[in-house]
N, C-alpha and C positions, 0 to 999 in steps of 0.2 A: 058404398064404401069409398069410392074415387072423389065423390063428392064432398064427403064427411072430412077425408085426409086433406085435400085440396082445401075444405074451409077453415082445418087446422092449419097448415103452412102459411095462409096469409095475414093471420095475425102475428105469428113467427117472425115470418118478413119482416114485416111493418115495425116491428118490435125492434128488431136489430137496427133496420135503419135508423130508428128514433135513436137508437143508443149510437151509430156513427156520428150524427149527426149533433148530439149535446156530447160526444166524447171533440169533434171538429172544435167545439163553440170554445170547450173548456180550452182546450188546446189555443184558441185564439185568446181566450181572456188570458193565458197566464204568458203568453209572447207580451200582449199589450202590457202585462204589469210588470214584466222584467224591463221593456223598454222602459217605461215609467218609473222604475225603481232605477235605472242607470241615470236617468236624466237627471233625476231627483240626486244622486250622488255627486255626480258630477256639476250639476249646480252647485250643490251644499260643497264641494272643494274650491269651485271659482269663487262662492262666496266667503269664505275662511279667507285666500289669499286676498279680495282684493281688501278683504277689513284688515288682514296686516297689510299691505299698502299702503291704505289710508290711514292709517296710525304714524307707520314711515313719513308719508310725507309730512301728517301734521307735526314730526316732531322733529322734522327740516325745516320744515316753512318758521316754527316758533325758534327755531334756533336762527336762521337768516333777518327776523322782522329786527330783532332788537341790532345787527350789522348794521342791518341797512337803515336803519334810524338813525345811529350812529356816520353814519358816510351821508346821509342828509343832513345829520344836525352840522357836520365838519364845514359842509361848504359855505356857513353864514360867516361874520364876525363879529368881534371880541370874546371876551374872556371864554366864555361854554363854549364857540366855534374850535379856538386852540385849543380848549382840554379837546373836545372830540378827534380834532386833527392828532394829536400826538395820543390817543388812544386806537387810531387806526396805522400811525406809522408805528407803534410797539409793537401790535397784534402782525404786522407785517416784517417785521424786525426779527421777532421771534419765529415764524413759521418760516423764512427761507431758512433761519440758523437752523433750524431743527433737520429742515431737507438737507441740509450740507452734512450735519451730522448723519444721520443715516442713510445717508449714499456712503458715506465715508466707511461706516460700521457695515454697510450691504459689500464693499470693496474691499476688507479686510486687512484695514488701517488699522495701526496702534494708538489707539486714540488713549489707554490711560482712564482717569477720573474726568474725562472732555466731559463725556455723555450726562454724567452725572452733576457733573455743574450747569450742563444745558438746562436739567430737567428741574436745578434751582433756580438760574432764570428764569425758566417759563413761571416755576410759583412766585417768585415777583415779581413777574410782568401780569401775571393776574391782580393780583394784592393792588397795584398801581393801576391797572384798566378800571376797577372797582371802584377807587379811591378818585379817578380823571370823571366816570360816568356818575360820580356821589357831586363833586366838585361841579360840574356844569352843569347836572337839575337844579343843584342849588342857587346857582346863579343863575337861571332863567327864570324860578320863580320865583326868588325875595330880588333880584338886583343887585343885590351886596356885591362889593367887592373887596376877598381876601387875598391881598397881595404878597402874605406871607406865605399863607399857604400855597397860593399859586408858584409862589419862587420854589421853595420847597418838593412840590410837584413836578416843577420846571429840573431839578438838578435829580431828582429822582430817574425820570425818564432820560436825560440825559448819561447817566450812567450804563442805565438797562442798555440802550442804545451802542454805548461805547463799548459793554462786554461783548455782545454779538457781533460786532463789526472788526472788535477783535480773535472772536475766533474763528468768524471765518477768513479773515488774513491770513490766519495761522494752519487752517487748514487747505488755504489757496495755493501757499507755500509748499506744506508738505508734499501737496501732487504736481506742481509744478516741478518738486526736486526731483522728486518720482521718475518722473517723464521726460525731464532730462536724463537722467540715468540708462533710461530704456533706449531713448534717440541714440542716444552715442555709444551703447552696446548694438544696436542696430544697424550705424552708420559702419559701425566696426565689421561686424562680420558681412555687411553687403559688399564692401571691398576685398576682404578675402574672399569673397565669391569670385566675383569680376576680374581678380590675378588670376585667380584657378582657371577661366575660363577663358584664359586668354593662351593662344598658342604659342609652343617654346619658337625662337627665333631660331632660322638656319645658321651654323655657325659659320660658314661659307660666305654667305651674307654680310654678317658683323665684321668678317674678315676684310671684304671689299671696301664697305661702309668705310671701315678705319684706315684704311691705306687709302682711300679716296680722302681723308679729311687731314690725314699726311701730308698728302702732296699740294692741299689746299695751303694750308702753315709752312712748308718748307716745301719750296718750287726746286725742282732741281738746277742745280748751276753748269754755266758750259763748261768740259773740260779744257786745259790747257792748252793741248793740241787743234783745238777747234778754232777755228776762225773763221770772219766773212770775207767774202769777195768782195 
């Protein structure tokens, strides 16, 4: 009977083990596939952002090429070199104006319809950069040269030019009136600081002071009775 029960318990055994041992395994395969499934996650997020990235930069890099086209073609001469040159000093013209205005607008200036006349320069400083970069492909590839329309373009830009030059004058003014204003409310009250902090005078003092600057102005004279040996 010892022997019969004893031949039962070790396939019992044996049995369990086998079941620890594929319960171990399962246990390892699903650590490895969680690891595996985080990887995979975490890939597929680095791959999502860097393909927005690369989107980003492609659509800086395509915004930059035709700039820098433009600031290569400037540095040649005649006619296409000038249109590109005054299509880079517009574009440069217009973006400090715009910085001036919105520092201005960020500082809570009474700026009025400024803003709004900026944001009509810019549409004609576009309308003219288009018309400058129409104007010098056409003259690199036929050679022609339209000296009317060149004039014409020539007084165009100079306009654009002369509205942003004049607003920021105008707004160079304003803050400079500004700041004077603030200086000399400042200079103001620094000095009634510096009276306040300055100690009242002994009257005893001012007493002496003044009878010493007496006698300095009016010396005393000898009396009548007085005289020398």
């Amino acid at each position: 009977m010892a022997s019969a029960s004893t031949g039962a318990t070790r396939p019992l055994g044996a049995a369990i083990r086998a079941g620890r041992e594929v319960s171990t395994i399962d246990t390892l395969i699903m650590i490895i596939l969680v690891i595996f499934l985080i990887f995979l996650v975490v890939g597929g997020v680095g791959l999502y952002f860097a393909i927005k990235l690369g989107k980003a930069a492609t659509r800086k890099a395509r915004q930059a090429i035709p700039k820098i086209a433009t600031h290569v073609n400037a540095m040649g001469t005649g006619e296409a070199a000038e249109a590109e040159r005054m299509r880079v000093n517009l574009r440069r013209e217009v973006q400090i104006t715009r910085q001036a205005v919105d520092q201005a607008v960020r500082e809570g200036w009474g700026l009025g319809e400024l803003p709004t006349l900026v944001a009509e320069v810019a549409k004609h400083a576009d309308l003219l950069d288009s018309q400058l970069g129409t104007y010098a492909q056409q003259r690199r590839a036929t050679g022609l040269i339209d000296h009317v329309g060149l004039d014409r373009l020539r007084d165009h830009h100079t306009k654009l030019i002369t509205t942003c030059a004049r607003i920021r004058a105008d707004l160079l003014n304003d803050q400079l009136a500004h700041s004077a204003t603030g200086l000399a409310d400042l200079q103001g009250r620094t000095d009634l600081e510096l009276e306040a902090r300055r100690s009242a005078p002994d009257p005893l003092d001012e007493i002496d002071e003044l009878y010493r600057r007496t006698l300095q102005h009016n010396p005393p004279k000898d009396q009548p009775g007085d005289y020398k040996m």
